[in-house]
C-alpha positions as CSV (number, residue, x, y, z in Angstrom):
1,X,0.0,0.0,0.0
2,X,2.8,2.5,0.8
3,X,4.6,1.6,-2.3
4,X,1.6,2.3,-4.4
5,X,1.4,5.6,-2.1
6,X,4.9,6.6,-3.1
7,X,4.6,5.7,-7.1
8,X,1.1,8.1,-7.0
9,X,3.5,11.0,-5.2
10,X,6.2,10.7,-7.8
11,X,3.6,10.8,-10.3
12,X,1.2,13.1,-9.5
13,X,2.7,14.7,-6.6
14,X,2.5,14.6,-3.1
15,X,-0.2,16.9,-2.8
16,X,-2.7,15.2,-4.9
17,X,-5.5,14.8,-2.5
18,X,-5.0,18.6,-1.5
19,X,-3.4,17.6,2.1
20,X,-2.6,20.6,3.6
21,X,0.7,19.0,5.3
22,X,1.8,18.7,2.0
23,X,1.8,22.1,1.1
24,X,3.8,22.8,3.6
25,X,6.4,20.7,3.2
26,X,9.8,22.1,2.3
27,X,12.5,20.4,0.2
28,X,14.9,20.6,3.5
29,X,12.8,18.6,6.2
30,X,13.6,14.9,7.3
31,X,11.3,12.7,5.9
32,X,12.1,14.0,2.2
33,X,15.1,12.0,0.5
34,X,18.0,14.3,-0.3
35,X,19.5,12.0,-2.7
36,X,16.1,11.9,-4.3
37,X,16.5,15.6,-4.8
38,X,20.2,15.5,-6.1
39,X,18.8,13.0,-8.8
40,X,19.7,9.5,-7.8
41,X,17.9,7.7,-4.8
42,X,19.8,4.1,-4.1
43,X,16.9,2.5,-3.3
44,X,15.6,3.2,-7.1
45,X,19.1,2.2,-8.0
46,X,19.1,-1.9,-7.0
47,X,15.3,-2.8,-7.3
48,X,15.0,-6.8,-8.4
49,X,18.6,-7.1,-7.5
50,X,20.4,-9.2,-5.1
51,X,21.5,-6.1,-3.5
52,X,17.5,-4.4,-3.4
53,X,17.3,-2.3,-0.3
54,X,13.9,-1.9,-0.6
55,X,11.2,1.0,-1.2
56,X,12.5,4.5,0.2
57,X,11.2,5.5,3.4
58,X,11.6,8.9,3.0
59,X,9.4,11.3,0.3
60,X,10.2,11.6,-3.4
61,X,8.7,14.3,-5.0
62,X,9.5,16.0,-8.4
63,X,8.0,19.4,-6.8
64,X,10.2,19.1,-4.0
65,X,13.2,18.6,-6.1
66,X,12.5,21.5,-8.2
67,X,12.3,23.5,-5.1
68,X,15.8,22.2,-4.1
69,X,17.6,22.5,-8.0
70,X,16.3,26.5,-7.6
71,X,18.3,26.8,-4.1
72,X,21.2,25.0,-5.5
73,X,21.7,27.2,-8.1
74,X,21.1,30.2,-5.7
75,X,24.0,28.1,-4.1
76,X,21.9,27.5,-0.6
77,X,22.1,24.4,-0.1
78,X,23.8,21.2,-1.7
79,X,23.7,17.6,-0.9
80,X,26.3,16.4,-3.7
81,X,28.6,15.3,-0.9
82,X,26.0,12.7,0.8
83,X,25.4,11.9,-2.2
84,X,29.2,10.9,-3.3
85,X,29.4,9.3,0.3
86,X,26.4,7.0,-0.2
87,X,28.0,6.0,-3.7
88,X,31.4,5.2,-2.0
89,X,29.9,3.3,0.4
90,X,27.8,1.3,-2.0
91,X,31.3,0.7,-3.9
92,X,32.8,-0.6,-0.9
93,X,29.6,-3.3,-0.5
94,X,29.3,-4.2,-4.1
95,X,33.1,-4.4,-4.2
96,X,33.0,-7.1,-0.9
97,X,30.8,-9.0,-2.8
98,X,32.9,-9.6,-5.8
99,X,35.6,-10.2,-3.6
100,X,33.9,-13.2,-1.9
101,X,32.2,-14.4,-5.1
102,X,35.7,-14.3,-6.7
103,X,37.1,-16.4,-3.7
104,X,35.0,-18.6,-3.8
105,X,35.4,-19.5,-7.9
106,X,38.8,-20.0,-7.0
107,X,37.9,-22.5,-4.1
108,X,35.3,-24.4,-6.3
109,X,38.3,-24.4,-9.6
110,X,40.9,-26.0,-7.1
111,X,38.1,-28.5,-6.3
112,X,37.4,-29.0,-9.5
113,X,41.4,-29.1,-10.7
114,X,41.7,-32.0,-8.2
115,X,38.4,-33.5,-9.7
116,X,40.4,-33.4,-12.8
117,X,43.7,-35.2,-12.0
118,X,42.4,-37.6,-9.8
119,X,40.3,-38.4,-13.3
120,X,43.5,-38.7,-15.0
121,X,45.5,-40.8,-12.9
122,X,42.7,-43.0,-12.6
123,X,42.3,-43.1,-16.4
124,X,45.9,-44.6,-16.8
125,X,46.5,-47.8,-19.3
126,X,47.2,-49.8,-16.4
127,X,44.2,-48.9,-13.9
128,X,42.0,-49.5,-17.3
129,X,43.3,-53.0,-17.8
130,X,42.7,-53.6,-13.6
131,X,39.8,-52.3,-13.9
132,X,38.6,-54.9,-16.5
133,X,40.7,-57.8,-14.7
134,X,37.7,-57.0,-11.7
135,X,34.8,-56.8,-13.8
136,X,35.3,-60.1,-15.3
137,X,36.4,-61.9,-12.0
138,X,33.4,-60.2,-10.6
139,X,31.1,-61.9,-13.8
140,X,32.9,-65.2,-12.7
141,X,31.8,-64.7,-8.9
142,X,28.4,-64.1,-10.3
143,X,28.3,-67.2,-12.1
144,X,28.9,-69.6,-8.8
């Protein structure tokens, strides 16, 4: 219900059923998503990803980040910096990720390289010709 709340707000704003509170809501307040306003919300970023973090909790509205690109340019406020922080951040994580993934390919290769030359010690002439000496002594144990 709250995600369909939020996709309405982005679309036809937050004030849409002519709430009062929403009028009065400035582009500066708490509940309103800063990197929203700077232009790219994380949450957005990773939906149907292993790494989703879910719907924002905070408000995302085009109003309120028209509000904030005015007093950037008037040079009032900027929130580039949390913005380059929360990117960094998520470069760390994804980069931790790949790091374990990677180590882990190299664990299941070693496995699989020892798979591999067991395989072809065991598929030397003289195993092969063992190997048959066994089957046919096991058909002649069959037989009695």
């Amino acid at each position: 219900m709250d995600a369909m709340r939020k996709q309405l707000d982005v679309l036809m704003g937050a004030n849409r059923n002519g709430d009062v509170r929403e009028v009065n809501r400035k582009y500066y307040d708490r509940d309103v998503c800063r990197l929203y306003l700077v232009g790219l919300c994380p949450h957005e970023l990773f939906q149907l990803t292993k790494m989703d973090m879910g719907p924002c909790p905070k408000v995302h509205s085009l109003q309120l980040r028209k509000d904030y690109e005015e007093a950037r340019a008037k040079g009032v406020d900027s929130y580039d910096v949390e913005l380059e922080n929360v990117i960094d951040k998520l470069i760390v994580e994804c980069d931790k990720k790949i790091g374990r993934a990677l180590k882990r390919l190299e664990d299941e290769d070693a496995k699989a390289a020892i798979a591999i030359s067991v395989t072809e010690v065991t598929q030397t002439p003289e195993v092969i010709e063992l190997s048959k000496q066994i089957k046919e002594k096991l058909k002649e144990a069959d037989k009695y």
